[in-house]
C-alpha positions, -999 to 999 in steps of 0.1 A, spaced: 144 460 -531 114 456 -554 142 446 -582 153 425 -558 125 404 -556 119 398 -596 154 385 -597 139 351 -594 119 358 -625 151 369 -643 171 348 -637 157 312 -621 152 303 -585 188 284 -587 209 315 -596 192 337 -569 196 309 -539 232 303 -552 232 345 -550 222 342 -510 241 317 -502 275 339 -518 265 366 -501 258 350 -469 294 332 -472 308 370 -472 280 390 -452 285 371 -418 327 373 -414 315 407 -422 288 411 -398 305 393 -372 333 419 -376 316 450 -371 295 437 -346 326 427 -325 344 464 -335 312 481 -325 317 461 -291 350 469 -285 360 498 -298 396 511 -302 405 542 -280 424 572 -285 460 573 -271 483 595 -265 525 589 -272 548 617 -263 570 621 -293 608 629 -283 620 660 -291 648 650 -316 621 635 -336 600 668 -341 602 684 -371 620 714 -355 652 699 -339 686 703 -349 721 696 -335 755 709 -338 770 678 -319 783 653 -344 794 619 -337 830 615 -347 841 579 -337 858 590 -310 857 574 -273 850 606 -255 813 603 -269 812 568 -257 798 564 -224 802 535 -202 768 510 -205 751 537 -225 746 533 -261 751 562 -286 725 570 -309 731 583 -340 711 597 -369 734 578 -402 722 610 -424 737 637 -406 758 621 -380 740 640 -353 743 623 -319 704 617 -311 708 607 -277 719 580 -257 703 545 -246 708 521 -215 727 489 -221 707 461 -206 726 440 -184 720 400 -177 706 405 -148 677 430 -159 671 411 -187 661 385 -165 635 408 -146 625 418 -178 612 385 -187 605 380 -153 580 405 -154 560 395 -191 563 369 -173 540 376 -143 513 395 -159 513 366 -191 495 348 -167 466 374 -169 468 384 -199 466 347 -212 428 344 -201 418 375 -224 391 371 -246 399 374 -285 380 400 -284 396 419 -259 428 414 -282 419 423 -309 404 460 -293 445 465 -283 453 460 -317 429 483 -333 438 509 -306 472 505 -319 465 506 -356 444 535 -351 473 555 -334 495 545 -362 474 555 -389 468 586 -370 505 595 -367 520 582 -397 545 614 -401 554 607 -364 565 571 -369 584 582 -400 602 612 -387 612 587 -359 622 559 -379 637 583 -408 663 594 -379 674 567 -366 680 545 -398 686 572 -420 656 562 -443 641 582 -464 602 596 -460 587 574 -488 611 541 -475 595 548 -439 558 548 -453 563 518 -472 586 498 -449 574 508 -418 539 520 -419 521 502 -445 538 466 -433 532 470 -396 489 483 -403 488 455 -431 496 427 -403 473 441 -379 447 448 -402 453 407 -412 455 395 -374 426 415 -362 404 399 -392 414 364 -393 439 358 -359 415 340 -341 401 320 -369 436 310 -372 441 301 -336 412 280 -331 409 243 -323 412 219 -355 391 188 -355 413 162 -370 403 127 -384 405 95 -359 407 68 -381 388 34 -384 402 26 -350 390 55 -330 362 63 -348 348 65 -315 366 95 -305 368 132 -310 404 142 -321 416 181 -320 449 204 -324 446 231 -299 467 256 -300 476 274 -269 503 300 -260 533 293 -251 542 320 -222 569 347 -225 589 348 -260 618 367 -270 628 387 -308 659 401 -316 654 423 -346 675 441 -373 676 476 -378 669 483 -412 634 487 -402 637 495 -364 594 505 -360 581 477 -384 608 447 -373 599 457 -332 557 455 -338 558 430 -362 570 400 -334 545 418 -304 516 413 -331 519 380 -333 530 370 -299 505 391 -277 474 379 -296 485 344 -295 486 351 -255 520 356 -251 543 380 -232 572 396 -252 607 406 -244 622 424 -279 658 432 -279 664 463 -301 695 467 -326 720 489 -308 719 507 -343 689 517 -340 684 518 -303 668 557 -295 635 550 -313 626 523 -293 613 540 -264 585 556 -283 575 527 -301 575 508 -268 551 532 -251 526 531 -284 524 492 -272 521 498 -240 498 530 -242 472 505 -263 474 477 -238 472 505 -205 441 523 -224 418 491 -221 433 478 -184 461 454 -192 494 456 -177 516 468 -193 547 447 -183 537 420 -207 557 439 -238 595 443 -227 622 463 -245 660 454 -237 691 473 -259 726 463 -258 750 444 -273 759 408 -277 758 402 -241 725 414 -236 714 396 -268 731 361 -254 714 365 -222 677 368 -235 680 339 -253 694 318 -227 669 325 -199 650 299 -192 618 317 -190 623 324 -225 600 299 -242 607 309 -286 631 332 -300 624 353 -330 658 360 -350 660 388 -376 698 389 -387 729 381 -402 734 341 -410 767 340 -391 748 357 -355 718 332 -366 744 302 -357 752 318 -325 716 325 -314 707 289 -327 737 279 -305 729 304 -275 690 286 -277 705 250 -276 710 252 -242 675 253 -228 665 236 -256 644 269 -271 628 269 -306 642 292 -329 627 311 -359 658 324 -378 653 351 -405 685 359 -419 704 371 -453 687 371 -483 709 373 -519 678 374 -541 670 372 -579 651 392 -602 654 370 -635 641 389 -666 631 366 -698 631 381 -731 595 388 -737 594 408 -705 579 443 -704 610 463 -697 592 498 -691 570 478 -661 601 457 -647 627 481 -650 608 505 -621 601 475 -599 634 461 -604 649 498 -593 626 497 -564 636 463 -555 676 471 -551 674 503 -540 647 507 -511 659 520 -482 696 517 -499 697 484 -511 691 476 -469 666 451 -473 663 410 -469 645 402 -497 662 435 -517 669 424 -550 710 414 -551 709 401 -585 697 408 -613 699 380 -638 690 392 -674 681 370 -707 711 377 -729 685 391 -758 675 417 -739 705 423 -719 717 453 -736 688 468 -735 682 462 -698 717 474 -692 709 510 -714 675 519 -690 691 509 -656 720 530 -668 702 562 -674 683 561 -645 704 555 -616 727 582 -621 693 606 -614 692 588 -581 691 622 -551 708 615 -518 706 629 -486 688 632 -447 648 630 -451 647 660 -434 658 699 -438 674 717 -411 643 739 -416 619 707 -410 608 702 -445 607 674 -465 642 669 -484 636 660 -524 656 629 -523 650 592 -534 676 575 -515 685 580 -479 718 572 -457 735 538 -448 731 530 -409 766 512 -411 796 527 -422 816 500 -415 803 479 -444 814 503 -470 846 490 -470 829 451 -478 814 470 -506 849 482 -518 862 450 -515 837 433 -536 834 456 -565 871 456 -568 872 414 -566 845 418 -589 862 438 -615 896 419 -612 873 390 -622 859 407 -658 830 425 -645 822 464 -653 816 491 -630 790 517 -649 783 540 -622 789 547 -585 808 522 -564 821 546 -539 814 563 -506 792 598 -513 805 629 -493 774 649 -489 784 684 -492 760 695 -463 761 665 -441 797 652 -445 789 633 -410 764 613 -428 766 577 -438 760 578 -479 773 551 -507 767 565 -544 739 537 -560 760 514 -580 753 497 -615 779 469 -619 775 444 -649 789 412 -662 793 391 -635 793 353 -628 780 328 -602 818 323 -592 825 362 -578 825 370 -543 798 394 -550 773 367 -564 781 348 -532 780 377 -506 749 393 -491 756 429 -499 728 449 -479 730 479 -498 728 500 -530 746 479 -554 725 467 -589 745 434 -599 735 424 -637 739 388 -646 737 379 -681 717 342 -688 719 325 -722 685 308 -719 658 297 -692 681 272 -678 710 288 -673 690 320 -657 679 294 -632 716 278 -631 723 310 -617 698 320 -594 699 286 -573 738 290 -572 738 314 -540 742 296 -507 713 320 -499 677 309 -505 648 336 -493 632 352 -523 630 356 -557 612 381 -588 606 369 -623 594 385 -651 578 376 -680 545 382 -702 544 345 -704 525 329 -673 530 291 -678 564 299 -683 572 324 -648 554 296 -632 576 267 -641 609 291 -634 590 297 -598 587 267 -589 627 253 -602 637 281 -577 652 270 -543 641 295 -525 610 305 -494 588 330 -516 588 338 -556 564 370 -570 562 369 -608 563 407 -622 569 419 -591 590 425 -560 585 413 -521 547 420 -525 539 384 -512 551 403 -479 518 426 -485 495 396 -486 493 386 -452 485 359 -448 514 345 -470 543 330 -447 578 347 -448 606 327 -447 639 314 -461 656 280 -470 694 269 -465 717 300 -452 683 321 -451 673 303 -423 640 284 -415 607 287 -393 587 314 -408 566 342 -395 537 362 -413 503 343 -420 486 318 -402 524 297 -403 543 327 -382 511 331 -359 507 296 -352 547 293 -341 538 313 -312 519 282 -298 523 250 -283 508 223 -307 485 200 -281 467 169 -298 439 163 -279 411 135 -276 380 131 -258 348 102 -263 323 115 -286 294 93 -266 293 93 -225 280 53 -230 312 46 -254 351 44 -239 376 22 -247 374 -9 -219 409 -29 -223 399 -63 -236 402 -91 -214 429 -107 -235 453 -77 -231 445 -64 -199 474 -71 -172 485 -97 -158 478 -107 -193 474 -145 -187 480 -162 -220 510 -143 -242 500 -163 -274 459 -150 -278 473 -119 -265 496 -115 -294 472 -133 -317 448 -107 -309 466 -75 -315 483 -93 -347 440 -98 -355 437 -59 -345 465 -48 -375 449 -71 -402 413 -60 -396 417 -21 -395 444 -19 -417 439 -54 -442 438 -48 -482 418 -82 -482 386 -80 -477 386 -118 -469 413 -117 -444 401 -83 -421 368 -111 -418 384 -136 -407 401 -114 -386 371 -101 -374 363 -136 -365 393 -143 -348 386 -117 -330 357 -124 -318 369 -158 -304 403 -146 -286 381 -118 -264 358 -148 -251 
């Protein structure tokens, strides 16, 4: 403190007030933080975790395919890495999707009048209990997507407390009323953007992240006021019940109803009926392009806004004076988290042709050391593995069928490209990670979103051309480039076509919260994340009020009906254009003038 006090000495009066007023700028967000978390404090909850998500279970009863473990309006749940049949899961007919939204729909109304604060204390319950039982959420999300341990952390975890975190700390900044300027003409006014909720919303998510895709939408809708109905993948349907109750346990622990978050599984019929109900008032899509057109369709009919998140075929493009032994890891990373099952997983990998070789020679000893297999031992423990299962087996013929195009067409397959039989867990879903070199813009593969373990190298003659080929795809979501030289990743960042670019590095824009995510063309449009996603879960109202009781507009005599002479009256508005909005200085007087005489 006493040093403190001599810093004026030190340093000049002007370099210790500039000092406060920094420290002031960050000290009262700050402040105003704790005090509100000190206020409202999170509370301890309590989730029942399902048995077939302990550490301890284990099953002899493998699904086969066949229709005898099919049951009628029941969905059955399968862990991809063993085949083990988890369970099964309701389907969701029209009509209870309708109560469903029905009912978010009835408590919305309460929950609507909530303080921010009071929102914010659900949230932190929430992240709390997440952070508490991270090995929970993993185990869960591990078995029903086949992911592996370190995929779950990253994917599911660290994504879903990093948006909290974010909309606990700046939501309601975000939310809040924006003065806007009036103009010359209505300078008498007060003009505002208020933001206000707009009632029950809907998301239909993908499974390649079944925990983080679910809570990312109720985030964003419930602090902006909103009820939620989420329809699950049928996919990755059984962990949905548990994540639902971790909602609903935050919102029950501090008196809110808990109706206003809905869960609905099911197929396409349940999907089609969410987004035509009418008390559906947004939709949230994370998909496929071709189910984006028939959800964009499906929404047309009521008229309801659509956010569409769908396929992603991004770029990594790697310049010649890039630092191989810091891309080379993030580019692995990039294409083969959660096996290559990612939107903004990197399909393409376009390579300078002076360092292509050498690109080719450190991807090539690496992947082969790739480990596959479930997250899990029979035993409970932790498998050593870096890449987990495939939750469709149905697309490994696609991948077939592409890298056989692919090589008909000149390119070269260096390793994998084939199913894996896992000696223990034939049952499960695995495709050997794949190095395939060589190709060009025109292939099916370059033109396909592949979803899964497959490195494609692209060679590039020069800048141009390495640009040439990354805006070719039809796709348009993200992008990577890497290069020591900054001037230069910046101007290929910003000749890319595409939602979100990171230079040296992959998909962390997703990390920085308060970054929009969102695609362009056949990736779709709307985005959510940052203050864009949480702002599309409002109505936009422009609103205007008097700034002064003793000043209103009063309709001048001239205009004011029955107008009485047509002439002045036009004269007087053609006056009202040339004196607000005149270049002349000499004309907006003498149309002052005029003015003046036409309202006598």
């Amino acid at each position: 403190m006493f040093e403190l006090l001599l810093f004026p000495f030190y340093f000049g009066w002007y370099s210790f007030a500039l000092s406060i007023l920094v420290a002031w700028y960050y000290l009262v967000p700050f402040s105003k933080r704790f005090i509100d978390a000190q206020l409202n404090p999170p509370k301890k909850i309590r989730v029942q975790l399902p048995i077939q998500f302990s550490s301890s279970w284990t099953s002899d009863n493998y699904f086969d395919g066949s229709s005898k473990q099919q049951l009628a309006n029941q969905i059955t749940c399968v862990d991809p890495s063993t085949g083990a049949i988890l369970g099964y899961c309701p389907v969701t007919s029209p009509s209870e999707v309708f109560t469903s939204a029905k009912n978010a729909s009835l408590v919305q109304k309460v929950w609507v009048n909530t303080s921010f604060s009071q929102r914010r204390q659900v949230l932190r319950t929430i992240c709390d209990f997440i952070l508490e039982n991270q090995l929970d959420i993993c185990r869960a999300a591990c078995r029903d997507s086949g992911k592996t341990f370190v995929d779950a952390m990253l994917g599911e975890v660290l994504t879903t407390v990093a948006k909290l975190r974010w909309t606990i700390e700046n939501g309601e900044e975000v939310l809040k009323s924006v003065p806007r300027k009036t103009g010359f003409l209505m300078m008498y006014k007060m003009a505002r953007v208020v933001y206000q909720p707009m009632g029950v919303v809907a998301s239909i998510v993908s499974w390649n992240y079944p925990f983080h895709n679910a809570l990312g939408p109720i985030i964003s809708a419930i602090f902006a006021g909103n009820g939620i109905v989420v329809k699950v993948s049928e996919h990755s349907a059984f962990s949905s019940a548990y994540f639902l109750n971790i909602v609903r346990s935050g919102l029950a622990a501090h008196g809110h109803p808990t109706d206003l978050v809905q869960f609905v599984t099911g197929y396409a019929e349940t999907g089609q009926a969410l987004v035509t109900c009418p008390l559906i008032k947004h939709v949230t899509f994370i998909g496929s392009a071709p189910i984006g057109r028939l959800i964009m369709k499906a929404a047309s009919e009521n008229l309801t806004p659509v956010t569409l998140e769908l396929g992603g075929k991004d770029c990594a493009i790697v310049m010649p004076d890039a630092n191989l032994s810091q891309c080379v890891p993030v580019i692995m990373r990039g294409t083969f988290q959660n096996s290559g099952q990612n939107c903004i997983g990197l399909e393409r990998i376009i390579v300078h042709s002076d360092i292509y070789d050498s690109f080719i020679s450190l991807v090539k000893e690496k992947i082969p050391k790739i480990r596959q297999g479930p997250c899990l031992e029979d035993s409970g423990k932790p498998h050593e593995i870096d890449m987990g299962a495939m939750v469709l087996q149905s697309n490994f013929k696609v991948y077939d069928d592409l890298i056989a195009d692919a090589i008909q067409h000149g390119a070269k397959l260096l390793y994998g490209g084939k199913r894996f039989m896992h000696p223990s867990y034939p049952h499960g879903n695995y495709f050997m990670p794949t190095l395939i070199v060589d190709l060009t813009p025109d292939m099916k593969i370059a033109n396909t979103e592949v979803f899964g373990p497959i490195m494609a190298v692209f060679k590039a003659s020069s800048v141009s051309d390495s640009i040439r080929i990354a805006n070719s795809s039809q796709f348009a979501l993200g992008a990577s480039v890497f290069t020591s030289n900054k001037a230069l990743g910046r101007q290929i960042s910003m000749s890319l076509k595409c939602g979100m670019v990171n230079n040296n590095d992959f998909a962390v824009n997703y990390l920085c919260q308060s970054l929009p995510f969102g695609g362009i063309g056949q990736s779709g449009f709307g985005r959510f994340a940052g203050p864009e996603g949480l702002l599309s879960m409002c109505y936009q109202k422009s609103y205007t009020e008097d700034i002064f009781p003793f000043i209103s507009t009063t309709i001048p005599k001239v205009v004011d009906y029955p107008i009485s002479n047509t002439s002045n009256a036009f004269e007087f508005t053609k006056n009202i254009n040339t004196f607000a909005f005149g270049s002349s200085f000499f004309n907006r007087v003498k149309a002052a003038v005029s003015l003046g005489k036409l309202s006598q």
